[in-house]
N, CA, C and O atoms as a printed pandas DataFrame, in Angstrom:
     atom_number atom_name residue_name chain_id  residue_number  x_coord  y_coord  z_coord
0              1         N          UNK        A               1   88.754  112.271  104.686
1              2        CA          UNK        A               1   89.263  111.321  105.664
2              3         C          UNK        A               1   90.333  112.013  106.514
3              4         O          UNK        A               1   91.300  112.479  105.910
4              5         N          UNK        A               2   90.269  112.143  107.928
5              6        CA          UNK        A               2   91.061  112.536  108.971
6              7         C          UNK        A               2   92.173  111.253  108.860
7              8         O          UNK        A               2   91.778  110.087  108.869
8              9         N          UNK        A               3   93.269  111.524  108.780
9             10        CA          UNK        A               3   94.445  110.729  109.077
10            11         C          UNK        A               3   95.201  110.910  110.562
11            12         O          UNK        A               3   96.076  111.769  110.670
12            13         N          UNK        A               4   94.866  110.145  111.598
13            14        CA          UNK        A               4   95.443  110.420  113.012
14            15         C          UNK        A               4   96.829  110.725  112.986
15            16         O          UNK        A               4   97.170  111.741  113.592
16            17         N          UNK        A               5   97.780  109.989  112.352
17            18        CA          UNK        A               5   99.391  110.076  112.095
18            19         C          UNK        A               5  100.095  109.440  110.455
19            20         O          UNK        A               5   99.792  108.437  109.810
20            21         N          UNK        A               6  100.734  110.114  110.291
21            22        CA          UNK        A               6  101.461  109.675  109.378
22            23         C          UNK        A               6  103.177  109.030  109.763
23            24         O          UNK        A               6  103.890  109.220  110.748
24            25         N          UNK        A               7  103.304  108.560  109.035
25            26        CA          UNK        A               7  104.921  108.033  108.621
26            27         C          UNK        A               7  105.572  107.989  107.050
27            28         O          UNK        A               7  105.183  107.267  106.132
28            29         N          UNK        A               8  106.624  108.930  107.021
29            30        CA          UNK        A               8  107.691  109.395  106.246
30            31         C          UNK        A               8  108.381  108.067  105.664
31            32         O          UNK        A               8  109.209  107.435  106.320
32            33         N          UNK        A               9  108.037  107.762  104.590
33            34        CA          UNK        A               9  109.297  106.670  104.276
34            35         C          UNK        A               9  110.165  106.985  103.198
35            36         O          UNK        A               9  109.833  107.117  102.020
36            37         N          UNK        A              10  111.605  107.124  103.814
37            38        CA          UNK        A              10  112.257  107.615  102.972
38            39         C          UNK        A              10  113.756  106.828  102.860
39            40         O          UNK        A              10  114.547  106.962  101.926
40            41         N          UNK        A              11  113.946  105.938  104.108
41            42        CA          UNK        A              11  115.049  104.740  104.398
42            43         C          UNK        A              11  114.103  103.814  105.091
43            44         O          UNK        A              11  112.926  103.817  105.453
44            45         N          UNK        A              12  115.179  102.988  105.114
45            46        CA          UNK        A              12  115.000  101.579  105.673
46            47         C          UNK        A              12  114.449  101.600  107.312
47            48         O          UNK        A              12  113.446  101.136  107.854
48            49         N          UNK        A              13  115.479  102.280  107.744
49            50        CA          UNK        A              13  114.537  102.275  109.226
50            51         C          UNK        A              13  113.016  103.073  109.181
51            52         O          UNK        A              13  112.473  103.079  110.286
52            53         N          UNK        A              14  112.425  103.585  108.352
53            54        CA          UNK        A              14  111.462  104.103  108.216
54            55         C          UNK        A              14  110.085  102.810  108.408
55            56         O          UNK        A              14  109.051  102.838  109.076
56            57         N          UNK        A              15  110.590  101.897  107.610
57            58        CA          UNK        A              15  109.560  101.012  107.726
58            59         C          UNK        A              15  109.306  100.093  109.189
59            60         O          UNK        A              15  108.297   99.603  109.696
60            61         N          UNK        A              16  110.810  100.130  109.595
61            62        CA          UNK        A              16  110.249   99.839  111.605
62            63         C          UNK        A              16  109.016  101.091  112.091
63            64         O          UNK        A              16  107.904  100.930  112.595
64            65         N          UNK        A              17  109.606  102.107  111.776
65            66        CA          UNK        A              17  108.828  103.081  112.819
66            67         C          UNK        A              17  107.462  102.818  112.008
67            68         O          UNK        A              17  106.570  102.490  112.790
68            69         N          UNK        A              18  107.124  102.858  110.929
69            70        CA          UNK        A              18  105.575  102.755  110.645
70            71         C          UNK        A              18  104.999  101.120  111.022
71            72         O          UNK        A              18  103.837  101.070  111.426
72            73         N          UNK        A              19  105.587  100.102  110.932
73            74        CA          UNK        A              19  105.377   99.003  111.423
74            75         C          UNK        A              19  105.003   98.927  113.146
75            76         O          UNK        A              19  104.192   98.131  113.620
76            77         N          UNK        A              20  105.775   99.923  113.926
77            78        CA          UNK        A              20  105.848  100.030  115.490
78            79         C          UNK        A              20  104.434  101.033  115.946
79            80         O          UNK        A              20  103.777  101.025  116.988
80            81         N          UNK        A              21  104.291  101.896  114.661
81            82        CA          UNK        A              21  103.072  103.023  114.779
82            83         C          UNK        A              21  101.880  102.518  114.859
83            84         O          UNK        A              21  101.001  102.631  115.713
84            85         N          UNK        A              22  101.970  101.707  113.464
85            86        CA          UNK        A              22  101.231  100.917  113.100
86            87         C          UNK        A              22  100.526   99.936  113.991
87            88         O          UNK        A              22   99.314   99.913  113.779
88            89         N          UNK        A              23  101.049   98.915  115.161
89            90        CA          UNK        A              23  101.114   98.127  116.119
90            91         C          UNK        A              23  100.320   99.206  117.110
91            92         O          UNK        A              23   99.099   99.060  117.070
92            93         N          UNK        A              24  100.814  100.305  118.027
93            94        CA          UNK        A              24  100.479  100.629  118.988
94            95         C          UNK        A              24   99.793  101.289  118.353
95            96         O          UNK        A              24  100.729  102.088  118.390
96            97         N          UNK        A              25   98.606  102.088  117.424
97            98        CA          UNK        A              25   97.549  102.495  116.939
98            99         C          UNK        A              25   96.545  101.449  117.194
99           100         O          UNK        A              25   95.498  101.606  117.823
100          101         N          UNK        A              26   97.127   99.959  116.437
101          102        CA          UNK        A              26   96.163   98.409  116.164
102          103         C          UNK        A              26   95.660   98.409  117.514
103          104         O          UNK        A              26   94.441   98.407  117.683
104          105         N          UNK        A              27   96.819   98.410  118.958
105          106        CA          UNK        A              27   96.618   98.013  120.438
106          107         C          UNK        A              27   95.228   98.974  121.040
107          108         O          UNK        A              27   94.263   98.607  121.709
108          109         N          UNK        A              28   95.621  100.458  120.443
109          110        CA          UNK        A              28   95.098  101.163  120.945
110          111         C          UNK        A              28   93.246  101.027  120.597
111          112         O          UNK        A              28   92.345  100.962  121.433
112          113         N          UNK        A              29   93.154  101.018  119.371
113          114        CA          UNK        A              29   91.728  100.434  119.203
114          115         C          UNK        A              29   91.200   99.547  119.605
115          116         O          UNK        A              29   89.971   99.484  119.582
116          117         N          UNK        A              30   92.337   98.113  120.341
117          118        CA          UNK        A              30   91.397   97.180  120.728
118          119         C          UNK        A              30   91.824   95.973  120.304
119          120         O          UNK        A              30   91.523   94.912  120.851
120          121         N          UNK        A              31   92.778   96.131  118.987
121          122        CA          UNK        A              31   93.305   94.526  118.649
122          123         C          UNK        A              31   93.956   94.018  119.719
123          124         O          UNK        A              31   94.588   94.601  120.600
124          125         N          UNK        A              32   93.644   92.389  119.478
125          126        CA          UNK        A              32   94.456   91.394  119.970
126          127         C          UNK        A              32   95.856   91.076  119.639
127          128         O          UNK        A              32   96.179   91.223  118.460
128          129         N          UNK        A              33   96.582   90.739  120.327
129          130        CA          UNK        A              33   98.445   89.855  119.788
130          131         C          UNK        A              33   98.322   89.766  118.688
131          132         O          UNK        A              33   99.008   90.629  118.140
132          133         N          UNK        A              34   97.452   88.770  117.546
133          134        CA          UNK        A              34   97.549   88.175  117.004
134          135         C          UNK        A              34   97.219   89.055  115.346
135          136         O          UNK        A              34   97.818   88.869  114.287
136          137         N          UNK        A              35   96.023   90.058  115.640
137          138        CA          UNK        A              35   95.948   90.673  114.914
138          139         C          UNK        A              35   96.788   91.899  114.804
139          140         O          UNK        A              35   97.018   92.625  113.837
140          141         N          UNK        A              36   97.155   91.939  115.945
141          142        CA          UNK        A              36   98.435   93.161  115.652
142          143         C          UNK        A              36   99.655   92.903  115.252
143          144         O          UNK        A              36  100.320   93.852  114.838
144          145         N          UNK        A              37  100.201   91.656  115.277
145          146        CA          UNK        A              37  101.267   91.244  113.777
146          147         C          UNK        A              37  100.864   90.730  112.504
147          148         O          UNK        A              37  101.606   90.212  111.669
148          149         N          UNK        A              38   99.337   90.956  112.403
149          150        CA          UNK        A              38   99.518   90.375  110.918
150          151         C          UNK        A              38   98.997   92.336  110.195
151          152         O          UNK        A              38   98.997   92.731  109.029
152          153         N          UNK        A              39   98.607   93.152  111.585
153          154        CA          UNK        A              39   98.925   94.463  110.623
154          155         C          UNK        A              39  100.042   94.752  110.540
155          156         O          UNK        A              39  100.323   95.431  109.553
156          157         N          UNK        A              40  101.053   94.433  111.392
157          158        CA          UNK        A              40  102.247   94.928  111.534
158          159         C          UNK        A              40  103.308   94.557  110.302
159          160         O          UNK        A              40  104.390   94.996  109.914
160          161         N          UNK        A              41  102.492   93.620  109.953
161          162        CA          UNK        A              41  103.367   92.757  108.860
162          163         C          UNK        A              41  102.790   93.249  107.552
163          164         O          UNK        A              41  103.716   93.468  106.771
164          165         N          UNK        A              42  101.461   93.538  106.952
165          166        CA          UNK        A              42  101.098   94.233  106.206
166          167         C          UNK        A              42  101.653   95.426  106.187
167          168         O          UNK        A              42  102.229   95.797  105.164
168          169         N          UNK        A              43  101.595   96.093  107.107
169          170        CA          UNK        A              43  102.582   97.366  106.853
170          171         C          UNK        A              43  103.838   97.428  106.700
171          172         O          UNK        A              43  104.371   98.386  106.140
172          173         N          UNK        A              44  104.484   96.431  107.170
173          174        CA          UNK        A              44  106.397   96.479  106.888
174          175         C          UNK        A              44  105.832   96.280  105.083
175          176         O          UNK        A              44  105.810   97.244  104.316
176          177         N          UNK        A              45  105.477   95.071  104.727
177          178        CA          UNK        A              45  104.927   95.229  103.466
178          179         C          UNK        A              45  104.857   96.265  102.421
179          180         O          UNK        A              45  105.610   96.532  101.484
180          181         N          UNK        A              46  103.693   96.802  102.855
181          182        CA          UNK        A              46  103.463   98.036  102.401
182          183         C          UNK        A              46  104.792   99.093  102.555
183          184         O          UNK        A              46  105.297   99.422  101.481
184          185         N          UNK        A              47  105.207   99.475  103.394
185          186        CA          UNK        A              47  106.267  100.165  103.630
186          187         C          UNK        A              47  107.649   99.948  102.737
187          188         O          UNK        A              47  108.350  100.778  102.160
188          189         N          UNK        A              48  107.779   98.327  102.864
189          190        CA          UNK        A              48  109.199   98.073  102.070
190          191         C          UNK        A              48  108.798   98.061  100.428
191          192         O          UNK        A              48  109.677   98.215   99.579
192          193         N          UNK        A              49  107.502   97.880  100.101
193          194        CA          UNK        A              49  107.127   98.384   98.524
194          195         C          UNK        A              49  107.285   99.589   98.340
195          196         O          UNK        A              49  107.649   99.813   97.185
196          197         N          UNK        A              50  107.140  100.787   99.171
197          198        CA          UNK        A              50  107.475  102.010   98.812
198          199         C          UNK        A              50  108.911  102.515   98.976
199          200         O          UNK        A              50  109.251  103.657   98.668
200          201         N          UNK        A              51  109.674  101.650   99.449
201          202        CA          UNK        A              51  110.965  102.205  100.119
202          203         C          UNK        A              51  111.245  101.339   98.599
203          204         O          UNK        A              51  111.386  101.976   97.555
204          205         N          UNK        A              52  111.287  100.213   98.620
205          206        CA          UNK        A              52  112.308   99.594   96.728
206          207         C          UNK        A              52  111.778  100.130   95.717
207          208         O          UNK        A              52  112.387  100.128   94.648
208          209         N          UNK        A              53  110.684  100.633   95.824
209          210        CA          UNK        A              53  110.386  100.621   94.102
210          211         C          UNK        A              53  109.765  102.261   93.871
211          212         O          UNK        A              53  109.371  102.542   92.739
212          213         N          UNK        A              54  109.712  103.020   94.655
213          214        CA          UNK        A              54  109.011  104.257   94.905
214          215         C          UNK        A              54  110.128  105.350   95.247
215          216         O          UNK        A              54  110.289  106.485   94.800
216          217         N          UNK        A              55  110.931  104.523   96.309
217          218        CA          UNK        A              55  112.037  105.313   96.390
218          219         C          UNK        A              55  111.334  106.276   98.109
219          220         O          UNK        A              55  111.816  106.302   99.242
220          221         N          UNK        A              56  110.580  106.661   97.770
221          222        CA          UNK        A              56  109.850  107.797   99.218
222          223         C          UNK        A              56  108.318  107.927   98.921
223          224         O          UNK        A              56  107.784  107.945   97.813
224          225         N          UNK        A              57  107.735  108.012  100.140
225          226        CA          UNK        A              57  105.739  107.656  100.545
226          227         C          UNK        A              57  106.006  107.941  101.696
227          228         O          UNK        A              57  107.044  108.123  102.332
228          229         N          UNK        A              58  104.631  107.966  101.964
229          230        CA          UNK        A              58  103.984  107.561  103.356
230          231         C          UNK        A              58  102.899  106.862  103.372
231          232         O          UNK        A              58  102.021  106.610  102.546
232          233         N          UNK        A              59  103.270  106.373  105.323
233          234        CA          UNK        A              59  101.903  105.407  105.527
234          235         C          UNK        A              59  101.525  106.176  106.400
235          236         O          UNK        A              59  102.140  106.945  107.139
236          237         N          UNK        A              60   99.770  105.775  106.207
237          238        CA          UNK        A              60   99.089  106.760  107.222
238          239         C          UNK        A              60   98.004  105.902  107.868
239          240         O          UNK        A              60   97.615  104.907  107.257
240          241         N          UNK        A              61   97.423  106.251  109.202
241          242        CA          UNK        A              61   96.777  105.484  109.838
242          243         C          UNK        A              61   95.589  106.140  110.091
243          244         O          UNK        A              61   95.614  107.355  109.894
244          245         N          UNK        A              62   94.473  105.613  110.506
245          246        CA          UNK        A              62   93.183  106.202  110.893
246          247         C          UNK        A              62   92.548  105.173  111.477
247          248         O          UNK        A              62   92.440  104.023  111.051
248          249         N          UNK        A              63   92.028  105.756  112.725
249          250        CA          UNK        A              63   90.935  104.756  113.589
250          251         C          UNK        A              63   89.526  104.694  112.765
251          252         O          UNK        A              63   89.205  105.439  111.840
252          253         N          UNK        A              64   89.054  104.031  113.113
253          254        CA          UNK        A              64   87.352  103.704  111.923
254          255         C          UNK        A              64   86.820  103.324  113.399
255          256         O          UNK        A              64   87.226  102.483  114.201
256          257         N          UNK        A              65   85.545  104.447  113.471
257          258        CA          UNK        A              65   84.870  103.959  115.063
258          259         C          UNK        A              65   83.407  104.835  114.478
259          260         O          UNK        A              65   83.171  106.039  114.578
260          261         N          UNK        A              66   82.832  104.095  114.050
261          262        CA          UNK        A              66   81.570  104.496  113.494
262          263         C          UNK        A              66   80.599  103.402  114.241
263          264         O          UNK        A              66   80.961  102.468  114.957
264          265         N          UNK        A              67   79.196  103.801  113.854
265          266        CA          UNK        A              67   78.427  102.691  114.446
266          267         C          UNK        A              67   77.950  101.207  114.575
267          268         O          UNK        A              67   77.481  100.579  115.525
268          269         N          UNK        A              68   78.305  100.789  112.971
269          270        CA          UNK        A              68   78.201   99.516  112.999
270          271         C          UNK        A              68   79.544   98.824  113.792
271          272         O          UNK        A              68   79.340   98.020  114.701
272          273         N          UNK        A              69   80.964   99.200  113.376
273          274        CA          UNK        A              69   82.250   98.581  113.693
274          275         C          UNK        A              69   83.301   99.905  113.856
275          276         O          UNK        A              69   83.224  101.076  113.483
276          277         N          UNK        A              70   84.366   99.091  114.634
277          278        CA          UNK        A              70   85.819   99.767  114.629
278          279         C          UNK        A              70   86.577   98.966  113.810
279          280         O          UNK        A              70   86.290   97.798  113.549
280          281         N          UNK        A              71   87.696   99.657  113.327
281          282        CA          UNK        A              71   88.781   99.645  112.828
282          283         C          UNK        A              71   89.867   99.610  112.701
283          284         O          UNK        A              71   90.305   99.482  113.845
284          285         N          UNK        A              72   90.934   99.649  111.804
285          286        CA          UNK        A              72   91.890  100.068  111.253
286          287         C          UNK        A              72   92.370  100.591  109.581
287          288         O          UNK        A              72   92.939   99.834  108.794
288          289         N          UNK        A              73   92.128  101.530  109.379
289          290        CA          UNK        A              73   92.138  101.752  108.019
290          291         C          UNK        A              73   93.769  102.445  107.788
291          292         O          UNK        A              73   94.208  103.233  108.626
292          293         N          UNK        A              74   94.562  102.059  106.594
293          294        CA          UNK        A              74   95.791  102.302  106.411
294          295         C          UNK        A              74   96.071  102.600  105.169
295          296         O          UNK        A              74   95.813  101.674  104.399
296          297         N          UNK        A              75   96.591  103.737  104.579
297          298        CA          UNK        A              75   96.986  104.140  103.446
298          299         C          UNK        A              75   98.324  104.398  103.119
299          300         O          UNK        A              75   98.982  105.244  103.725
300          301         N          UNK        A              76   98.939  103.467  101.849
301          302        CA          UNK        A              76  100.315  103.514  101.789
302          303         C          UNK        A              76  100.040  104.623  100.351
303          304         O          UNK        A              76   99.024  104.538   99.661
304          305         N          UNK        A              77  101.034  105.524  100.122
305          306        CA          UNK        A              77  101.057  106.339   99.026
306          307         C          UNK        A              77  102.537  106.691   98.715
307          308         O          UNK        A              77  103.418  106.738   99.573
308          309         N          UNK        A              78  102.688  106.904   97.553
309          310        CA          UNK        A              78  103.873  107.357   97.064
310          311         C          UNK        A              78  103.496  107.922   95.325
311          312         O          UNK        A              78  102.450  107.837   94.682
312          313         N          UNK        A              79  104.584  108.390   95.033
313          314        CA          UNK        A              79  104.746  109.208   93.695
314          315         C          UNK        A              79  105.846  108.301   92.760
315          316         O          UNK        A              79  106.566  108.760   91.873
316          317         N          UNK        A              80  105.788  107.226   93.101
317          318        CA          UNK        A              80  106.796  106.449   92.347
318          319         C          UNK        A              80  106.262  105.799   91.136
319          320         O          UNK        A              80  105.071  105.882   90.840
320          321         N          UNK        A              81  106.967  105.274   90.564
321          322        CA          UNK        A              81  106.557  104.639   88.871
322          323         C          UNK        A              81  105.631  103.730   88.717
323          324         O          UNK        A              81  105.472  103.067   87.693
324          325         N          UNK        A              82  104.871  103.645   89.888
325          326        CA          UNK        A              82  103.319  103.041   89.015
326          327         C          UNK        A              82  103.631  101.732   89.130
327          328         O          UNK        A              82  104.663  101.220   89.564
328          329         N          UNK        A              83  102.363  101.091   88.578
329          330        CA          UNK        A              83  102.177   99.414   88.521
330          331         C          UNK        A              83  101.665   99.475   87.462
331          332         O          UNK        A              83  100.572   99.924   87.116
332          333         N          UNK        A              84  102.907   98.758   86.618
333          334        CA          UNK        A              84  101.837   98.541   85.130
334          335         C          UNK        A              84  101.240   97.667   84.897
335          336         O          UNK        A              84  100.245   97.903   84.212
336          337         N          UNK        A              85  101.480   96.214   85.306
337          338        CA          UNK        A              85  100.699   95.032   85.567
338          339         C          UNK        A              85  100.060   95.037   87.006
339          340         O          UNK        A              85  100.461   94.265   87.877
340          341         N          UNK        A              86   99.291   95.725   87.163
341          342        CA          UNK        A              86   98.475   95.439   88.605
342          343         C          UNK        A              86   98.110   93.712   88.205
343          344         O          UNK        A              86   98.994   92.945   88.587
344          345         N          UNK        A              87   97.564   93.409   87.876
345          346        CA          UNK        A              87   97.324   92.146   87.385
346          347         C          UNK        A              87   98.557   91.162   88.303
347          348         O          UNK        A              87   98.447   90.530   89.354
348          349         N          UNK        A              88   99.619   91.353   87.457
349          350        CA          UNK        A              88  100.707   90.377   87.731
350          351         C          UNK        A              88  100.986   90.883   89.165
351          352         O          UNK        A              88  101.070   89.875   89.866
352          353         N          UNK        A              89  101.109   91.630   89.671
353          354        CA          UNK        A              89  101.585   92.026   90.781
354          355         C          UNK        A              89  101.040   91.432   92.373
355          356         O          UNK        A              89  101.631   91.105   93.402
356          357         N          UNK        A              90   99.692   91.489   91.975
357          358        CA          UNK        A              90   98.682   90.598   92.742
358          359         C          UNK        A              90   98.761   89.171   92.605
359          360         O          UNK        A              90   98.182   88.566   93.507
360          361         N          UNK        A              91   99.340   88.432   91.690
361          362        CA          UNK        A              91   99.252   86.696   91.823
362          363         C          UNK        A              91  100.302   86.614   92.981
363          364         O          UNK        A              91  101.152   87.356   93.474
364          365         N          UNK        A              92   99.828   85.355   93.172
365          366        CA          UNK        A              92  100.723   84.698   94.733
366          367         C          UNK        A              92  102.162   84.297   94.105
367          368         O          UNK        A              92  102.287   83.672   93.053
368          369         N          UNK        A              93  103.019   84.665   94.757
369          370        CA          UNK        A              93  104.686   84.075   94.155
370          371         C          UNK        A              93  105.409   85.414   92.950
371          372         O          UNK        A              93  106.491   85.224   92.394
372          373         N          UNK        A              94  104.808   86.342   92.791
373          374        CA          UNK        A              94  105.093   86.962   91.882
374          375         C          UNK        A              94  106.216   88.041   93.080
375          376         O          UNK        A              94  105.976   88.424   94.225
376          377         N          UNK        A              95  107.315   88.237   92.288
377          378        CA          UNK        A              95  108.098   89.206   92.843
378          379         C          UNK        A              95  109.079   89.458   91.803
379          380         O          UNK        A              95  109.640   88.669   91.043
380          381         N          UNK        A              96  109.197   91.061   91.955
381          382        CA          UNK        A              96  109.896   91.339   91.171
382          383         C          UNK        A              96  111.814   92.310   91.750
383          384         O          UNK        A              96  112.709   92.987   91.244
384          385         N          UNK        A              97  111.369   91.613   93.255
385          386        CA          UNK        A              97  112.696   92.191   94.221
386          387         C          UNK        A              97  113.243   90.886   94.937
387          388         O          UNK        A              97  113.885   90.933   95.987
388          389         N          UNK        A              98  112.879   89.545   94.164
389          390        CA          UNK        A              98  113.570   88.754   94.595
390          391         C          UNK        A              98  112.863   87.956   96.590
391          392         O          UNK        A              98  113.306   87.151   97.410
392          393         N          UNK        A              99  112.381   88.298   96.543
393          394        CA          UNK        A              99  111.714   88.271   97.782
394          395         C          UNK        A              99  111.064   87.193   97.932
395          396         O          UNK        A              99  111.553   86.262   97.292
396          397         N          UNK        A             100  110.010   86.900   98.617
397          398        CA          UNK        A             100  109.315   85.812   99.304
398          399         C          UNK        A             100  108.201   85.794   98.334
399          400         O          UNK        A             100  107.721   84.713   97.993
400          401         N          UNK        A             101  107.638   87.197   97.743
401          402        CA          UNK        A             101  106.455   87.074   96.837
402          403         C          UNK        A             101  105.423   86.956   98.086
403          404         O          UNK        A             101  104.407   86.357   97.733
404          405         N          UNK        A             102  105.406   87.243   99.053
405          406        CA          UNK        A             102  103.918   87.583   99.749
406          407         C          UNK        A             102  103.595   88.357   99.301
407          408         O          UNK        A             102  102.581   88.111   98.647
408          409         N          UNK        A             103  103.995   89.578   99.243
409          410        CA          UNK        A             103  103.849   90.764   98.255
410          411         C          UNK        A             103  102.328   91.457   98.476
411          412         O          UNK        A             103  101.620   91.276   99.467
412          413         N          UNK        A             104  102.147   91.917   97.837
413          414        CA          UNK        A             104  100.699   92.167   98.038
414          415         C          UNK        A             104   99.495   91.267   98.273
415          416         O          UNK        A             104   98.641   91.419   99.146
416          417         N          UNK        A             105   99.569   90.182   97.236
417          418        CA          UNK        A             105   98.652   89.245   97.929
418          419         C          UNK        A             105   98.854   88.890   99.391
419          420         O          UNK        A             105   97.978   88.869  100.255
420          421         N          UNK        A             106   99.903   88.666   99.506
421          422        CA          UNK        A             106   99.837   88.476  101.690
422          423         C          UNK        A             106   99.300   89.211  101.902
423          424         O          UNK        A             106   98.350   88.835  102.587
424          425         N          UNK        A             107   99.284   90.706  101.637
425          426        CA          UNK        A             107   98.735   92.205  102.567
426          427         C          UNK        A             107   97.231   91.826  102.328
427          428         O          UNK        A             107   96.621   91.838  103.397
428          429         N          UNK        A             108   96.600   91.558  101.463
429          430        CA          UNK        A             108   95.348   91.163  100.667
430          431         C          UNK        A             108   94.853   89.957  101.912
431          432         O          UNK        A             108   94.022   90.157  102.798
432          433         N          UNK        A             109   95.483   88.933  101.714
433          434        CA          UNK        A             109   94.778   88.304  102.823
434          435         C          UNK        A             109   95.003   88.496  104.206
435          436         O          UNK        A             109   94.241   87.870  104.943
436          437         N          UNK        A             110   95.957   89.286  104.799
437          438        CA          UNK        A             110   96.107   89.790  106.169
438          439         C          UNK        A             110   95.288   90.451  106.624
439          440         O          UNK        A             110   95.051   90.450  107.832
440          441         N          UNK        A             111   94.496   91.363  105.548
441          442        CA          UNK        A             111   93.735   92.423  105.767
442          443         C          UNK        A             111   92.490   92.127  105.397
443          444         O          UNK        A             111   92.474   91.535  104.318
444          445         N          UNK        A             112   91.336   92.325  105.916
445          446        CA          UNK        A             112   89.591   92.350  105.736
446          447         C          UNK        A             112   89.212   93.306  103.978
447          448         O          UNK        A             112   88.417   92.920  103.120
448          449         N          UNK        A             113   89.982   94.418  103.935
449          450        CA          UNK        A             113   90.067   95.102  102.608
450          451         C          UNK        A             113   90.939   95.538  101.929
451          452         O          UNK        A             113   91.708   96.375  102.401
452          453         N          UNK        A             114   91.056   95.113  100.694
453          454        CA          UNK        A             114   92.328   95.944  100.046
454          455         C          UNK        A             114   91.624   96.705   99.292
455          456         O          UNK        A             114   90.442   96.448   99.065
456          457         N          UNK        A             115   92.532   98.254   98.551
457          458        CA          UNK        A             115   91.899   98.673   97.467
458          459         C          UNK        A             115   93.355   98.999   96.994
459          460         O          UNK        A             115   94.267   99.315   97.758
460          461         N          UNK        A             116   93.440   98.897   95.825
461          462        CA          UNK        A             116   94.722   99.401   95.033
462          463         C          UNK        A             116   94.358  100.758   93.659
463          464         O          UNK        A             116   93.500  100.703   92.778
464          465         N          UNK        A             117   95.144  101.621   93.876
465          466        CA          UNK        A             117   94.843  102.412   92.464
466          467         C          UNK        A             117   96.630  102.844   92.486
467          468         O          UNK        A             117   97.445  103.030   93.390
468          469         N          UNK        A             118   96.696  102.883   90.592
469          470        CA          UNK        A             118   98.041  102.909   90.450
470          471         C          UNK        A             118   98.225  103.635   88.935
471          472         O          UNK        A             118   97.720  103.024   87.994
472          473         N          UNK        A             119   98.727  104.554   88.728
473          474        CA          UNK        A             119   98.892  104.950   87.743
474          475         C          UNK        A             119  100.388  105.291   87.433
475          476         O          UNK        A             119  101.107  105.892   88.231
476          477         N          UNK        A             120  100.849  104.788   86.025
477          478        CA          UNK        A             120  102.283  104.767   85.772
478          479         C          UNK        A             120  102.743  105.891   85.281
479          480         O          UNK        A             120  102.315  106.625   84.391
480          481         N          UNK        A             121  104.093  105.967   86.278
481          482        CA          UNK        A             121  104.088  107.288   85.690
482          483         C          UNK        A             121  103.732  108.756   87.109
483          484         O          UNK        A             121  104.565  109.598   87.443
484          485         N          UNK        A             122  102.741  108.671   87.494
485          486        CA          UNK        A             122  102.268  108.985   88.831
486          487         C          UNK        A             122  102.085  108.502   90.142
487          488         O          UNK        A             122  101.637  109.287   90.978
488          489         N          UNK        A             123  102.428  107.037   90.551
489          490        CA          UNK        A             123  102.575  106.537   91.723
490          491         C          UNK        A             123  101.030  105.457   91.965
491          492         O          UNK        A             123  100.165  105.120   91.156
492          493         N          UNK        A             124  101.201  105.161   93.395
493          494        CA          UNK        A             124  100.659  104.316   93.822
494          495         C          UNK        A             124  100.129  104.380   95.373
495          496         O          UNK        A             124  100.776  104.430   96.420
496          497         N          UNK        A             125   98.399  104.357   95.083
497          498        CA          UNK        A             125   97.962  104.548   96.976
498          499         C          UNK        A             125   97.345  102.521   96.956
499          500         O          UNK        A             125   96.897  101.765   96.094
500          501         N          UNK        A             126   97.588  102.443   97.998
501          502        CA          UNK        A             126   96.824  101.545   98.295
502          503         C          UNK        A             126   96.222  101.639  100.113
503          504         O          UNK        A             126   96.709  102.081  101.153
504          505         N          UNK        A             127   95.030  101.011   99.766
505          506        CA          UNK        A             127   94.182  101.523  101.311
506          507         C          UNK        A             127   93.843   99.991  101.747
507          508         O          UNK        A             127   93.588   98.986  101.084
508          509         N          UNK        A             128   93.948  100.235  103.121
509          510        CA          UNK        A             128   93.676   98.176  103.646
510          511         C          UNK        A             128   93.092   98.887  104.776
511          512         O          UNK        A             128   93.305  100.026  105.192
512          513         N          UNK        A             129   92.472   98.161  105.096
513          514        CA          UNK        A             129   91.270   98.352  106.172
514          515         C          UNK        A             129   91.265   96.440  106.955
515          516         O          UNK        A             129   91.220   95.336  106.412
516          517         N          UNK        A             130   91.346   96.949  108.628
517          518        CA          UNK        A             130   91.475   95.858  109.309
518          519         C          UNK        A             130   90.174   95.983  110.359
519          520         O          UNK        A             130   90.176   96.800  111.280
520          521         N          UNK        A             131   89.369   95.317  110.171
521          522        CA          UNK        A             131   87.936   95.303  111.336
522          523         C          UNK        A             131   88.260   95.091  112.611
523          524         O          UNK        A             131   89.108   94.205  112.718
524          525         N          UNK        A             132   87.871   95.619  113.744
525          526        CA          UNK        A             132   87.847   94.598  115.172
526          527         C          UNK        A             132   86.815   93.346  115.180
527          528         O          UNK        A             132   85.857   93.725  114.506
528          529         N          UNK        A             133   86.631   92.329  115.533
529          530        CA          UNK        A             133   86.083   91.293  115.920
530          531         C          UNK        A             133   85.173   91.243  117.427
531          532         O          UNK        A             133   84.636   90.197  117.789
């Protein structure tokens, strides 16, 4: 997989700039307003899970322009301590930073695909994929 750009997350303002990347990548393929804040918001997401609990990742972006459909495909990664309850982590309301608990399930329904792999101990990728319409 070709990754067009990446983003460094290593502070807090990190997750604007991949949220802002994120957005004008979405524009550039073709999304609408509407779908370009609910990637934008999956990725602050994604982003602020790697910035609390990972400590440093990146998000990376890739256009999907193959023949059936276009895209947005997005990979958050880091080397941080894993998910030991993937399980729990995924129910709606579950948070473990005090937060709103959209958490991953929001990113899950914002997005057309989630995939999660997580090993404790070794970190955490997760890949979301957003279709054009």
């Amino acid at each position: 997989m070709e990754f067009q750009s990446c983003v460094n997350i290593k502070k807090e303002w990190d997750i604007v700039g991949a949220r802002q990347l994120g957005r004008d990548v979405a524009r550039k393929i073709g999304f609408g307003t509407v779908d370009q804040a609910r990637i934008a918001t999956a990725i602050s997401e994604l982003a602020r899970n790697i910035y609390l609990y990972a400590g440093t990742g990146k998000i990376c972006f890739e256009a999907i322009d193959d023949i059936n459909h276009k895209g947005l495909s997005i990979v958050a990664m880091d080397d941080g301590p894993g998910i030991e309850e993937l399980s729990q982590v995924m129910e709606d309301g579950f948070s473990t930073s005090g937060g709103l608990g959209a958490g991953l399930p929001g990113v899950q329904r914002l997005m057309d695909e989630f995939d999660i792999q997580s090993n404790v101990g070794q970190g955490t990728e997760i890949k979301v994929i957003k279709w054009l319409r």
